[in-house]
C-alpha positions, -999 to +999 in steps of 0.1 A: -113-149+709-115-176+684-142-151+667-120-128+663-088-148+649-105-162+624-121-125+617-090-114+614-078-146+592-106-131+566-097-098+565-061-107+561-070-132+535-093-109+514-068-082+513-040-104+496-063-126+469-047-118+439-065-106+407-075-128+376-096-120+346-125-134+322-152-128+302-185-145+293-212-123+281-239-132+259-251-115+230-278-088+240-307-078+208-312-045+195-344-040+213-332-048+247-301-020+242-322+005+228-349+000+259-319+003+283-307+035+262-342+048+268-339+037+307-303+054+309-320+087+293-349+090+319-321+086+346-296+111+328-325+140+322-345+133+364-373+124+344-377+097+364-416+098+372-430+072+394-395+054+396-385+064+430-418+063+446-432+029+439-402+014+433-366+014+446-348+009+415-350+004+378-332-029+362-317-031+325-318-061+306-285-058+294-255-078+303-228-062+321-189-072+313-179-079+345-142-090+346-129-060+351-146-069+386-132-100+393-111-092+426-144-082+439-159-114+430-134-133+440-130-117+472-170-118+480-166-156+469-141-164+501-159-142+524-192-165+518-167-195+526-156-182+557-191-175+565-202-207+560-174-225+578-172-200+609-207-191+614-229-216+602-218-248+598-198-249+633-227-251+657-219-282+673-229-287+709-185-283+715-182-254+691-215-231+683-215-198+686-234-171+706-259-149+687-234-119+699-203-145+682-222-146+651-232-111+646-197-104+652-183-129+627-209-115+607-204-075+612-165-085+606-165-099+570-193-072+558-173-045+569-137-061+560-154-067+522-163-030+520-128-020+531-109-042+505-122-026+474-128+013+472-149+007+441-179-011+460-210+008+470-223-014+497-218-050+514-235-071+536-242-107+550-276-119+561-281-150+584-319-164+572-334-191+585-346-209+554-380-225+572-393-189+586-373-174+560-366-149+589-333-127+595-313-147+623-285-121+618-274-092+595-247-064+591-247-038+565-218-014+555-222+012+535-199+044+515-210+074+508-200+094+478-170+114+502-161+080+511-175+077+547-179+041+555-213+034+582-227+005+589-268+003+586-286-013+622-289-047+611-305-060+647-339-038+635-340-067+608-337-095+629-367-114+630-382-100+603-389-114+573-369-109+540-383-083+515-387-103+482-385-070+458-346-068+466-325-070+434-293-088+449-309-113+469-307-148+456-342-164+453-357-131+438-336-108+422-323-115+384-293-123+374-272-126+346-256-156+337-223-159+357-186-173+347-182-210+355-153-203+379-181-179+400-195-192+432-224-165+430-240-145+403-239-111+390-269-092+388-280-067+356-272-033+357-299-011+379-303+024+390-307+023+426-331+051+442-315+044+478-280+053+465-285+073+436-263+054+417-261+027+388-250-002+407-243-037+399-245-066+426-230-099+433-245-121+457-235-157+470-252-182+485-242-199+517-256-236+516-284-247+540-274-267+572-291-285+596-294-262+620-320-243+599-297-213+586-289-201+552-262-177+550-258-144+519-232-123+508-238-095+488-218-068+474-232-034+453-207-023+428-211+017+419-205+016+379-213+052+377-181+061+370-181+039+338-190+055+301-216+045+276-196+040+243-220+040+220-193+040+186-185+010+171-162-019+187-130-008+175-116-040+203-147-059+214-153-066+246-122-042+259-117-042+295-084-021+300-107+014+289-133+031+314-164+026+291-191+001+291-189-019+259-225-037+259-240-005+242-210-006+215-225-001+179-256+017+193-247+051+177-272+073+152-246+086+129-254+087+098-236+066+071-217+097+058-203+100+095-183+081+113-186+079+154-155+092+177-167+088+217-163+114+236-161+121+274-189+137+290-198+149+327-227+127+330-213+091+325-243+075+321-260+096+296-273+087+261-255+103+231-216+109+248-204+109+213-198+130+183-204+122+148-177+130+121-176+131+086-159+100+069-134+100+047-144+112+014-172+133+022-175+168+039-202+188+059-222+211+035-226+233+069-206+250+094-176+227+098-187+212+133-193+179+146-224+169+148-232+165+189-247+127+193-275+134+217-287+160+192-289+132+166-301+105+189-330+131+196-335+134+156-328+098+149-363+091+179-381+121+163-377+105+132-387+072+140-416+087+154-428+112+133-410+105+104-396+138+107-367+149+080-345+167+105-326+133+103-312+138+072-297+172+081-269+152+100-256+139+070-222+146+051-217+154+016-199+133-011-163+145-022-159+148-055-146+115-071-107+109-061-108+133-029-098+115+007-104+146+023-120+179+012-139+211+021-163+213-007-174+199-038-144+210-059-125+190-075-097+171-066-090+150-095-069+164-128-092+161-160-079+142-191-080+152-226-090+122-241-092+132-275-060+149-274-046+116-258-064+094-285-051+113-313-011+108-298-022+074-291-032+070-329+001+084-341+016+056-322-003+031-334+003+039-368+042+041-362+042+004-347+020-008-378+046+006-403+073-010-385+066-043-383+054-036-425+089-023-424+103-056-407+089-077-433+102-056-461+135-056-449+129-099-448+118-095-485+146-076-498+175-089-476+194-100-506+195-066-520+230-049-515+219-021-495+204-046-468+227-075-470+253-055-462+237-040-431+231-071-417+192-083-418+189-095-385+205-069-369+180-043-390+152-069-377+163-066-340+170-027-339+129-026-354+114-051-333+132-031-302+110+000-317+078-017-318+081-020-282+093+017-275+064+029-294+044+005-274+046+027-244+026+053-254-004+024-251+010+017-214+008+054-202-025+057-221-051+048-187-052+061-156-018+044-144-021+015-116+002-008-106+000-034-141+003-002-167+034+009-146+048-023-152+040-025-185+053+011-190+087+001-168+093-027-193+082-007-228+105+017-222+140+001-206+138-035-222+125-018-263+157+009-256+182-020-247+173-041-274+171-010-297+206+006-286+224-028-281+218-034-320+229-006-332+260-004-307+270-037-321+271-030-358+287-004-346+312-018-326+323-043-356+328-013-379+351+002-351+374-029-343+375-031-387+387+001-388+414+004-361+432-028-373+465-022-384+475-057-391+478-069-429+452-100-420+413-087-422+397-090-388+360-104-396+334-102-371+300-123-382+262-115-369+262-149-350+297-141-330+278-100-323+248-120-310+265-139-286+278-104-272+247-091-274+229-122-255+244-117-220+238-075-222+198-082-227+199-110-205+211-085-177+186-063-183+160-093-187+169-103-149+165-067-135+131-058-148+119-095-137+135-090-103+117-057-101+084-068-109+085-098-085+099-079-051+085-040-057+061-035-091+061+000-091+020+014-083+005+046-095+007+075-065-009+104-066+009+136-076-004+168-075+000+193-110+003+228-109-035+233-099-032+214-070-051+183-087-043+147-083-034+126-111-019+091-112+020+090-121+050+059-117+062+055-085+102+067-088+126+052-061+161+037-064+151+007-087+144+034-113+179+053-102+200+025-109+186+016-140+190+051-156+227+052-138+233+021-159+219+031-193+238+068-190+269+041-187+257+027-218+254+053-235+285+067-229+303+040-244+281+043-271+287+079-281+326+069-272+324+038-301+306+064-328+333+087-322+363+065-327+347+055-363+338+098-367+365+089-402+358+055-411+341+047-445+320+021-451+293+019-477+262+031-477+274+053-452+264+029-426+285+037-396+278+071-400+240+070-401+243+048-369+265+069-352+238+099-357+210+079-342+227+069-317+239+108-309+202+115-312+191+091-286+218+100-258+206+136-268+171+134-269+171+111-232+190+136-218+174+164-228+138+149-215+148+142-185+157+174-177+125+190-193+111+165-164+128+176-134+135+214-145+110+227-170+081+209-162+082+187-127+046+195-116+026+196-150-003+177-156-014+141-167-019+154-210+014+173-210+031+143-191+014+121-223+030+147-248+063+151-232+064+108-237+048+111-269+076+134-281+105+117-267+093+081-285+092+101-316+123+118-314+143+090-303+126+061-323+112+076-353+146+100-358+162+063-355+142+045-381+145+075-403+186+078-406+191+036-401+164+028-427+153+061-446+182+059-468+182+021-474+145+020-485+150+055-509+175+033-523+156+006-531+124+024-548+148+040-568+158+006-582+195+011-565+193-013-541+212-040-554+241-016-570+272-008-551+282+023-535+299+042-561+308+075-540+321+048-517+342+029-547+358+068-552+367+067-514+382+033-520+361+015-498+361-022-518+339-051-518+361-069-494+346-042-468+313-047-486+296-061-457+304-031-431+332-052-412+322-086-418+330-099-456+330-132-471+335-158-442+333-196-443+301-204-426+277-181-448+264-190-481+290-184-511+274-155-532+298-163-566+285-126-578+299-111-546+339-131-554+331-114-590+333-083-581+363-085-557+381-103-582+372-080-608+380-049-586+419-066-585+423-071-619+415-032-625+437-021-597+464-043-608+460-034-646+461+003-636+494-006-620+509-020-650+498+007-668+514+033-649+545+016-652+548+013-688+543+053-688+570+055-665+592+034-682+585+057-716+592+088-700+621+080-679+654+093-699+638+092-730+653+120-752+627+121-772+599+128-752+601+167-740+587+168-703+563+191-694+571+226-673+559+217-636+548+179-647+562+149-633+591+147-656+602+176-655+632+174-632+663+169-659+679+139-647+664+128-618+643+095-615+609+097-603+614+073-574+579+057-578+556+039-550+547+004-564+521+000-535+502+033-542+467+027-555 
């Protein structure tokens, strides 16, 4: 009775350990996996020769992971405890058991372990006496593969001696090095003959006692069911998949090809993978994957042999810039690069005549027909050109992530510095001409650049902020051929910015039309109100060449479509704003008034386009001159006409004209003294 409650006790106590995982494996050489491989394929194709007859089973040298296991383990690990404590170590003259008690206790636990865990193949405990090395007592349960449990006659191996070719027991078989928390020790992987099966044991060793006994638990795990991934480790050492991960990074494939396990009938079998082309490259061949035990068969033949039929399980190279393809075609669009230098040349040669342009404009700023325009502001609206022409040099490359950038900042921060100046000249020519006050409203360049400060600083803080939280990249876009090219990303950092510049230059067309009648001279506010026209124009009109005419064209007519817009907007700008102004000046009429302006009555005191005469710039005594002279006249023209009047007036003598101003008989010409 107290046999069978502490029988009971075990099997109780075996059925509720819980589980707990861990792994210690050591690494395993090239050699020793490929021998196992070669083990694994004598099994998989019966060629198993003398394997069966001479021996009972055939051992690989390869580690096994065995946490997934560990309830087995941990399980066999109590039952040796309760072995030792029941049936060995209490033979006491009060307390020792029968040899029917102990082949009870022991029948109990070997059949209780197989019970627990429907993954094990066989378990049994073995009583030895470790002098004779004799059986003292043994039980043996078994499954078969429909899951019948029957336990082997364990009394015909009493008093026999132990076999010493057994791979599970103890002081012969070979083990693998176990986990520090593990009582007993795992043995490699083996193909037993007995079973049919690959099998892995774990055996633990009950202590010797006085009495002469030695007590062994041993358990056969059927790992049959388990996989042989061959691909590489894409999570080493997984135990939550139904695959054996020693043999991971074993495959053939060839470099071209990538390996992609797959499930076969035959777990353990050599080759239960498929080899795929990689990324970039494509199979010359009928479009199937290559079968792995095909190529492990040509990967042995040519080590071998040296045979070439290897090399026929290869993938072909995409053409340069594919991911995927079909073929050797093309992906990629081609770039006209002399096309592309020649527009690059243009460019070039537009921002070296420019900045020539900016120091001629320096030079000659005390000429008439520059001073009046205000140098700096001519300086400003060129050095913003340099850097619109300077985009065609951004856009030149195959775009990445630093020419977009560079193109992002080209384009918006030369425009803003462009536009501004102009809308500022402009601006002070339109509060000139609306004032209807008697006092002279006098804007100067320093009191414009201070309104012009905080507009490029605004744009100065977006493009920065850009750059620093999402540079745009170059993606690939497809052209009308279906071939990749690099282009800008566009998302909403580039919507808000146009959104904020079609603002702008509303308000700039807006300013140029209230000033549509105002004179200045040299025409100035006119010729700025055209470029600016021709900018709003020409912007909107490319953008919808863009997104209408041509959204999918390729890479070259993208590079034209820029090229023209620069031109148009930039070069049309330098031609009105300084085309006239330089023509001036070769014809040696630079520093001479505007005359046609003089017969419009536009005076010297507008002579600087809005600005005049004002206290904190230099005193030009010439300039005071010629508004001083330009009184007298007016004045002397006055008196003039008023000594003719006062002739004519009632004068008998002097016969008026039919239909002239004296002509009505006594009326008096009423006579505006403040008509010029």
């Amino acid at each position: 009775m107290e046999a069978c409650r502490y029988l009971l006790l075990a099997v109780v106590l075996l059925a509720a350990l819980p589980r707990r995982t861990t792994t210690s494996l050591q690494e395993t050489s090239r050699e020793e996996i490929e021998k196992a491989l070669e083990t694994i394929e004598e099994v998989a194709s019966n060629n198993l020769g003398q394997l069966c007859v001479s021996q009972s089973y055939r051992l690989l040298s390869v580690p096994l992971q065995t946490d997934r296991f560990e309830p087995v383990r941990q399980k066999a690990d109590l039952a040796a405890l309760l072995v030792q404590e029941l049936a060995l170590t209490r033979q006491s003259h009060g307390n020792q058991f029968a040899p029917h008690q102990l082949h009870t206790v022991v029948d109990g636990v070997a059949h209780s372990l197989l019970g627990s865990e429907r993954s094990l193949l066989a378990a049994r405990v073995l009583a030895v006496n470790s002098t004779t090395n004799l059986v003292s007592s043994c039980s043996v349960w078994r499954r078969e593969r429909g899951g019948t449990e029957w336990r082997e006659p364990g009394e015909l191996l009493v008093g026999i001696e132990v076999p010493q070719s057994l791979p599970w027991y103890p002081p012969t078989g070979i083990f693998q090095p176990s986990m520090p928390s593990a009582a007993g020790f795992w043995t490699f992987p083996y193909y037993s003959c007995q079973a049919r099966s690959w099998v892995i044991s774990y055996s633990v060793t009950v202590p010797t006692h006085k009495h002469g006994n030695s007590g062994y638990v041993s358990v056969d795990v059927d790992i049959t069911r388990l996989g042989i991934n061959q691909c590489d480790p894409s999570e080493p050492h997984s135990s939550k998949d139904n695959m054996l991960n020693v043999f991971r990074g074993s495959h053939k494939c060839h470099n071209t090809t990538k390996c992609v396990y797959s499930e076969s009938e035959r777990k353990w079998s050599r080759g239960s993978y498929v080899c795929h082309c990689k990324a970039g490259y494509y199979m010359a061949h009928p479009q199937v994957p290559f079968l792995g035990n095909l190529v492990e068969a040509a990967w042995l033949d040519a080590l071998s042999n040296g045979s070439s039929t290897y090399e026929t399980f290869r993938c072909e190279r995409c053409a340069p810039g594919c991911q995927t393809c079909d073929s050797h075609a093309p992906c990629l669009a081609s770039y006209n690069w002399p096309f592309r230098i020649g527009l690059l040349s243009i460019s070039s040669s537009c921002i070296f005549l420019t900045l020539c342009l900016i120091g001629y404009v320096y030079h000659n700023r005390r000429l008439k027909v520059f001073k009046v325009a205000s140098p700096i502001f001519l300086c400003i609206t060129l050095t913003g050109c340099v850097i619109m022409y300077s985009e065609m040099a951004a856009i030149f490359p195959v775009l990445d992530m630093y020419t977009c950038i560079l193109t992002k900042w080209t384009r918006h921060f030369g425009f803003c510095i462009t536009y501004t100046a102009l809308l500022m000249k402009t601006w002070r020519v339109s509060l000139t001409y609306r004032v209807k006050s008697a006092h002279k409203v006098k804007l100067t360049d320093k009191q414009l650049l201070q309104w012009m400060f905080p507009i490029l600083l605004v744009m100065l803080i977006y493009l920065s902020t850009w750059t620093l939280s999402a540079p745009p990249i170059g993606e690939d876009i497809k052209d009308n051929s279906g071939l990749l090219f690099k282009q800008c990303t566009y998302n909403w950092w580039d919507h808000s910015i146009a959104i904020g510049e079609v603002f702008f230059l509303a308000w700039g067309v807006r300013v140029c039309y209230n000033v549509r009648n105002a004179e200045s001279l040299f025409n100035e506010a006119r010729l700025i109100s055209y470029a600016i026209y021709n900018i709003a124009l020409v912007n909107i009109m490319m953008v919808a060449f863009h997104l209408f005419l041509f959204p999918r064209a390729g890479p070259d007519i993208k590079y034209l479509l820029g090229f023209i817009r620069t031109q148009l907007s930039t070069s049309v700008t330098v031609a009105l704003v300084f085309g006239p102004k330089v023509l001036r000046v070769i014809r040696g009429q630079g520093d001479q008034w505007d005359k046609r302006a003089r017969a419009r009555a536009v005076t010297a005191s507008f002579s600087l386009n809005g600005i005049g005469l004002v206290a904190d710039e230099t005193t030009d005594l010439y300039q005071e001159n010629e508004e001083l002279k330009e009184e007298i006249q007016k004045l002397a023209g006055q008196i003039e006409f008023m000594k003719i009047v006062s002739m004519e007036v009632n004068n008998r003598h002097v016969k008026p004209k039919p239909g002239g101003y004296f002509s009505g008989i006594g009326k008096v010409p009423k006579f505006n003294y403040n008509n010029k």
